[in-house]
C-alpha positions as CSV (number, residue, x, y, z in Angstrom):
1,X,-8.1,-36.7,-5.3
2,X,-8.0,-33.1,-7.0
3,X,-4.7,-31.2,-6.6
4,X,-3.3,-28.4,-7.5
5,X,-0.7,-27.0,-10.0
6,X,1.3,-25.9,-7.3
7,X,0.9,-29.0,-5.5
8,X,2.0,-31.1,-8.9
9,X,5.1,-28.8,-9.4
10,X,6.0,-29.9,-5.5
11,X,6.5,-33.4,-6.7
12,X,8.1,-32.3,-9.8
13,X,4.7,-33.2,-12.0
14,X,3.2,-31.3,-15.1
15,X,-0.9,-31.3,-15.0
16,X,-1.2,-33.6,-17.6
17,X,1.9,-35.8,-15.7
18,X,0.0,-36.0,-12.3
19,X,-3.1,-37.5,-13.3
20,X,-3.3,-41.3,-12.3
21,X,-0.5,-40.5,-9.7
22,X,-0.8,-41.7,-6.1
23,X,0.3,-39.4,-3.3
24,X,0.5,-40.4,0.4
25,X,-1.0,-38.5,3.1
26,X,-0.7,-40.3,6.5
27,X,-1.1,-43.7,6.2
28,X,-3.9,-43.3,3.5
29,X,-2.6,-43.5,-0.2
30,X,-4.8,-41.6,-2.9
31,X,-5.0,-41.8,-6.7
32,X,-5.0,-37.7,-8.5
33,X,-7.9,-38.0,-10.8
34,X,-8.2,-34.1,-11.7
35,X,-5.3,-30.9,-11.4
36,X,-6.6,-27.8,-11.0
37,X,-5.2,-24.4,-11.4
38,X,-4.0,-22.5,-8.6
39,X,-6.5,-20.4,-6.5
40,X,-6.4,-17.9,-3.4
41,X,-9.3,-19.8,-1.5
42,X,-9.3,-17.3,1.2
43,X,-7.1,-14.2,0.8
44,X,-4.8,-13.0,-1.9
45,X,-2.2,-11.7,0.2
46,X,-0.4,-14.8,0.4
47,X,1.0,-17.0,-1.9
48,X,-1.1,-20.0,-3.2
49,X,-1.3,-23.1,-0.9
50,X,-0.8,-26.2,-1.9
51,X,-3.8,-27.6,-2.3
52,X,-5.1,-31.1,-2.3
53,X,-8.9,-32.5,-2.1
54,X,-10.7,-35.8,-1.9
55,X,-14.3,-36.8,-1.5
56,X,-15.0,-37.1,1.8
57,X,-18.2,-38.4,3.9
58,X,-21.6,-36.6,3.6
59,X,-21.7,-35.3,7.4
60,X,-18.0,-33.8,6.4
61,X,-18.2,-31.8,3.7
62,X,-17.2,-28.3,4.0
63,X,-16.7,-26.8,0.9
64,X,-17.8,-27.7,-2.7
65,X,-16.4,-25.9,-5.9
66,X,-18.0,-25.4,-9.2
67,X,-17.1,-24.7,-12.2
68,X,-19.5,-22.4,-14.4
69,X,-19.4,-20.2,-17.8
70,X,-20.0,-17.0,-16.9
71,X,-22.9,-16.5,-18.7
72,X,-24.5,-19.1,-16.4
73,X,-23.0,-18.0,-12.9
74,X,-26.7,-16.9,-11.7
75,X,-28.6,-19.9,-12.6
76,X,-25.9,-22.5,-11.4
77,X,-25.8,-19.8,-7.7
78,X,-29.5,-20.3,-7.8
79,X,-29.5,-24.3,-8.6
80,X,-27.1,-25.0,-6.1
81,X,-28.8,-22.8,-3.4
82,X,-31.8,-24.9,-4.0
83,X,-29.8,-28.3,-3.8
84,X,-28.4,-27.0,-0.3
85,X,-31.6,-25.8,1.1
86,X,-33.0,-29.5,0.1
87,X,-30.1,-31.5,1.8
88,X,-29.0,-29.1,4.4
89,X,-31.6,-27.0,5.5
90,X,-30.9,-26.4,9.3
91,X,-27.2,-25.2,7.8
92,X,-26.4,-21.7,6.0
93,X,-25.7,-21.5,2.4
94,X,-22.6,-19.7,2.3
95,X,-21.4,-19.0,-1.4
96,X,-19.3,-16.8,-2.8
97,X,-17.0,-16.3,-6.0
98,X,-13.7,-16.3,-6.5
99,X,-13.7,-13.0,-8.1
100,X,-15.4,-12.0,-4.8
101,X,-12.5,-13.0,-2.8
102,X,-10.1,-10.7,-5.6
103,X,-12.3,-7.6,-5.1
104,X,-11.9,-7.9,-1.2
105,X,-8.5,-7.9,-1.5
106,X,-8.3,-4.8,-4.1
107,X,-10.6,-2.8,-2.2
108,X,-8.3,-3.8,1.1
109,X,-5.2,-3.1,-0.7
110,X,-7.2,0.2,-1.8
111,X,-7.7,1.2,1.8
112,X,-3.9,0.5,2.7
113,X,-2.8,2.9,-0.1
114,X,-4.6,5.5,0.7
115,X,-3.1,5.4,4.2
116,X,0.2,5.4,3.2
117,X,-0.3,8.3,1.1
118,X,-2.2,10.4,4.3
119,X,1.1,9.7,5.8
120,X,3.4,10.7,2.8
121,X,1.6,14.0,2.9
122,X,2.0,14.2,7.0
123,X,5.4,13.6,6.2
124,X,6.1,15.7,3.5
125,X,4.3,18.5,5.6
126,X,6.6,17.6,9.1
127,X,9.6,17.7,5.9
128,X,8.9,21.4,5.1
129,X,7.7,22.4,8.8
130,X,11.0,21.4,9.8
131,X,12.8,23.0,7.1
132,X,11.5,26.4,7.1
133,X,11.9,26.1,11.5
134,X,16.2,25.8,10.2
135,X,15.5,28.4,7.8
136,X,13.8,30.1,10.5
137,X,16.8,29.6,12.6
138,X,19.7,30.7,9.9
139,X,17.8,33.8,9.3
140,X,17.9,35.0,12.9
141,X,21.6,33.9,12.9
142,X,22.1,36.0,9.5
143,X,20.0,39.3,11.4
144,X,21.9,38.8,14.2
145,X,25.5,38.8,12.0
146,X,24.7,41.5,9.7
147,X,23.2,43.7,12.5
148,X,26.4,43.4,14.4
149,X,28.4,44.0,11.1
150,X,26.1,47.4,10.6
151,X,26.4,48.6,14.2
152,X,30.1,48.1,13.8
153,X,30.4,50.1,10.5
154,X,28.3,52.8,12.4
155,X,30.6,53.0,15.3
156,X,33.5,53.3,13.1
157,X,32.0,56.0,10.8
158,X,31.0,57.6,13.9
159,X,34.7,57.7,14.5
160,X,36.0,59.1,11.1
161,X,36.0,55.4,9.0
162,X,36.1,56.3,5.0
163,X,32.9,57.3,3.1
164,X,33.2,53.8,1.1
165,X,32.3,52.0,4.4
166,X,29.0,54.3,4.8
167,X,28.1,53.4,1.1
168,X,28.1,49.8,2.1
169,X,26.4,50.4,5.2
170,X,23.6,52.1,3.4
171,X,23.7,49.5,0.3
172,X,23.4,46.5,3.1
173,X,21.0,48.4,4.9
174,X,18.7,49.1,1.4
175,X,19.3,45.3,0.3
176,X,17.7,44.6,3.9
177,X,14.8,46.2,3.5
178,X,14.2,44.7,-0.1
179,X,14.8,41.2,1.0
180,X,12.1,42.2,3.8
181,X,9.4,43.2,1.6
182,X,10.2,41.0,-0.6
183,X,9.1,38.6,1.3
184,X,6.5,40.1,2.8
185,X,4.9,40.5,-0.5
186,X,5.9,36.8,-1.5
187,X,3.6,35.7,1.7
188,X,0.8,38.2,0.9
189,X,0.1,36.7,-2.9
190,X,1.0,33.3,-1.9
């Protein structure tokens, strides 16, 4: 039986420690011949599995593993497609490599980033929508103040108030009207 690091670390084994071990599955005891190093044999996203294999009977195998150099990925693919076709030929030769199985699961990761950063921006954007609607608001509320102050310093110059209270009036009024087109010029270069 080949197991895996993981699986050798579960019964407190190094690699070289699990080899001629016997583990019990069911009722069926089996000797560890090989330790491998831990793979994703599906996804990435999860942790390892444990991971245990044993030769099993011609008419159940379901997956085989190989081992290759790099440099000879493409003739081993090729020598192994031909062995399949020869012994299985009603079945489809499904290969793929482990790096295969890595690149899914960056480009999926990819694909989930770039969703969460559409909805930073919509956030962001909902942020500052909603910030300039209370600046909105405070602004009205700071009109509606400092036109009541002004039509209360007119009504009491109208009624003989002090010159100093017309100076404000008219310094208020000018500091208005620059704020105003202020920023009416701020939206028109912006």
């Amino acid at each position: 039986m080949l197991i895996t690091d993981k699986l050798a670390g579960l019964y407190g084994w190094s690699s070289a420690a699990a080899l001629g071990k016997q583990i019990r599955i069911d009722s069926s005891r089996f000797t560890v011949v090989g330790v491998l190093k831990d793979f994703h044999p599906v996804t990435v996203f999860e942790p390892a599995p444990y991971i245990a294999m044993r030769l099993s009977r011609e008419n159940q195998y379901r997956y085989l593993l190989i081992r290759a150099r790099p440099r000879d990925l493409a003739a081993v693919h090729e020598k192994v497609r031909a062995a399949w076709k020869a012994l299985y030929p009603p079945k489809p030769f499904n290969a793929f490599y482990q790096n295969e199985v890595k690149e899914m699961a960056y480009e999926t990761t990819a694909s989930i980033a770039t969703v969460f950063s559409w909805f930073g921006l919509v956030s962001i954007l909902l942020t500052a929508t909603g910030l300039f609607a209370i600046a909105a608001l405070l602004g009205c509320l700071a009109g509606l103040a400092l036109t009541r102050l002004l039509i209360d310093m007119i009504f009491k110059i109208n009624s003989g108030v002090g010159l100093d209270s017309l100076v404000w009036a008219v310094l208020l009024l000018f500091i208005i009207a620059a704020f105003t087109s202020g920023i009416k010029v701020w939206e028109a270069i912006s």
